[in-house]
Phi, psi and omega in degrees: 000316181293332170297267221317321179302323173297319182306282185341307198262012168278315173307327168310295210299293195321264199320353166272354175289318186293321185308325191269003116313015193240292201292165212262148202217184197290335168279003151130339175091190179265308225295346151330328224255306169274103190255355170291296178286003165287260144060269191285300193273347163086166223260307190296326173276003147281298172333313177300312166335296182301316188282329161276329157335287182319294153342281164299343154284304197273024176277300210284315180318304156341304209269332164334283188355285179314296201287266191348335195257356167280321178286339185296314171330287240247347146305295201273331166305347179258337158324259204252050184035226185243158200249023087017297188256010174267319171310285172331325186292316211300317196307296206298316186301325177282329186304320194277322213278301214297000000 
């Protein structure tokens, strides 16, 4: 499950790399380059399109984000215990030295 969360966001990334290179910007952008979808849907309702994309990617990447680093937690606390008790080891051990 945690590789698939990794894919997802690698896959997120791309493609939010390709949008916001798509959309038109003061230097004109990609988005020049497709004047066939301008067209159909008019300059302003692409724009709109790109820009909540844009959004929403970079929402979801987040929120992947959040779940990895929560499965990543809680793999490793059923991993290696609690890390509570690596303190308590740690202690007794400076304690056994004095």
């Amino acid at each position: 499950m945690f590789t698939l969360c990794v894919v997802l966001i690698i896959l997120a990334s791309i493609v939010l790399a390709f949008v916001v290179l798509i959309q038109n910007s003061k230097g004109g952008g990609l988005a020049s380059n497709f004047a066939s979808s301008n067209q159909v849907m008019g300059v302003r309702k692409t724009a709109d399109v790109l820009e909540k994309t844009t959004w929403g990617l970079a929402a979801g990447i987040m929120l992947l984000c959040f779940v990895c680093a929560f499965m990543s937690k809680s793999e490793y606390n059923s991993r290696y215990g609690n890390s509570t008790q690596i303190e308590q080891t740690t202690t007794s051990d400076d304690a056994a030295e004095e």
